[in-house]
C-alpha positions as CSV (number, residue, x, y, z in Angstrom):
1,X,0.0,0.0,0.0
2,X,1.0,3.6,-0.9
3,X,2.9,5.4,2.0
4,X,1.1,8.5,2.7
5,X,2.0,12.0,1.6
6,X,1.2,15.4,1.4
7,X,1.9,18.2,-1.1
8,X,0.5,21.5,-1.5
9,X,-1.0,22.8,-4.8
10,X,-2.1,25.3,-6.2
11,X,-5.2,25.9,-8.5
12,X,-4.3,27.6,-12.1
13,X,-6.3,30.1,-13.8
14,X,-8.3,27.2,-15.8
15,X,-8.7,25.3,-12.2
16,X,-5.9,22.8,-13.2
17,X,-3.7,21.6,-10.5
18,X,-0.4,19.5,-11.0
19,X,0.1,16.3,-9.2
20,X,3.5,15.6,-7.8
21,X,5.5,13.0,-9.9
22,X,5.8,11.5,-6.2
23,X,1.9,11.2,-5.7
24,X,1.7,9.7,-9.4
25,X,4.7,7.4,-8.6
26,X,3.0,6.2,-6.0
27,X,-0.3,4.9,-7.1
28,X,0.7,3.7,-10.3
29,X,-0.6,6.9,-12.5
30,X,0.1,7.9,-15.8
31,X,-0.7,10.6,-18.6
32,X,-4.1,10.1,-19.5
33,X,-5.4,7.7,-16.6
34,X,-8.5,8.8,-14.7
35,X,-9.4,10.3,-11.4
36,X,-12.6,10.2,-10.3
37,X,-12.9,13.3,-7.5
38,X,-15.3,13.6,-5.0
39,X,-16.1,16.2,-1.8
40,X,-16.3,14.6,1.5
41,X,-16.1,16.4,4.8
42,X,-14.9,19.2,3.5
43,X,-11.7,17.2,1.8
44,X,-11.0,17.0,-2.0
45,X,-10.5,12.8,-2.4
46,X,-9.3,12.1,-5.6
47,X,-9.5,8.3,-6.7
48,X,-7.5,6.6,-9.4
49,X,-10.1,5.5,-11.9
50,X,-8.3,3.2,-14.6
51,X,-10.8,3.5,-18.5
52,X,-12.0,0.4,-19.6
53,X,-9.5,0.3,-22.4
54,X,-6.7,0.6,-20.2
55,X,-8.1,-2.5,-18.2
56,X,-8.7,-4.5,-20.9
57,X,-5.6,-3.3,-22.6
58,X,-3.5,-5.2,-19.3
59,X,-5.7,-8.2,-19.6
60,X,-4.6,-9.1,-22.9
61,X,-1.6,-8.9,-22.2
62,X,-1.3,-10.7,-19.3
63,X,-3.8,-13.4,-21.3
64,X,-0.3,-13.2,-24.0
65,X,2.0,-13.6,-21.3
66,X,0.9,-16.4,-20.3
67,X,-0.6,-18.2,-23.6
68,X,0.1,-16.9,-26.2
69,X,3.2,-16.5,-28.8
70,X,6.3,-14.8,-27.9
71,X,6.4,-10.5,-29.0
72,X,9.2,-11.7,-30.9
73,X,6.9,-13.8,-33.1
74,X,4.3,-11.6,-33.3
75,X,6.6,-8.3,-34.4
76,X,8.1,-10.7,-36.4
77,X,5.0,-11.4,-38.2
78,X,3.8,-7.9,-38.3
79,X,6.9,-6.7,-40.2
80,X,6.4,-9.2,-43.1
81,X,2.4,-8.9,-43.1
82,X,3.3,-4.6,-44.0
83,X,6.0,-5.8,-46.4
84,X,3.2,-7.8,-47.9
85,X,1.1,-4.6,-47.9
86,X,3.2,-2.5,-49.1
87,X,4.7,-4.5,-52.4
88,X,0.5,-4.5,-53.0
89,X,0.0,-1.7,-52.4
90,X,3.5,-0.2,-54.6
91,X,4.3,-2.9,-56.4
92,X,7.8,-2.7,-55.1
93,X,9.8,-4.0,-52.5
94,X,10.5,-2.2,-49.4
């Protein structure tokens, strides 16, 4: 569990605040993950709300991971499956 921590913030003109790197660190954020903010007791509480994409997104990977074929195979046969576009496509190789 996340140590607690404290940081003081301050609202921008547009109402945007920053979060410390620390506080993002911390839980596990990242650019463009969700917080779902509520008022309670006179606190701001800001919960981390992963999208449904994201979830999903870490399922099939872990579903990969642990059945399917190897990245290397799969980058493997993306490259030839754009060569094969491509020579349709141009009539050329790459």
């Amino acid at each position: 569990m996340a140590r607690p921590v404290s940081h003081r913030m301050i609202i921008r003109p547009r109402r945007q605040v920053t979060l410390p790197a620390e506080v993002c660190d911390s839980l596990g954020l990242a650019i463009g993950d969700q917080l779902e903010v509520e008022v309670k007791g006179g606190a701001i509480v800001a919960t981390p709300r992963k999208s449904e994409a994201s979830e999903a997104l870490t399922d099939i990977r872990r579903i990969f991971e642990a059945h399917g074929p190897p990245l290397e195979e799969i980058q493997k046969e993306g490259r030839q499956v754009r060569r094969d576009i491509y020579r349709e496509r141009y009539g050329k190789k790459q």
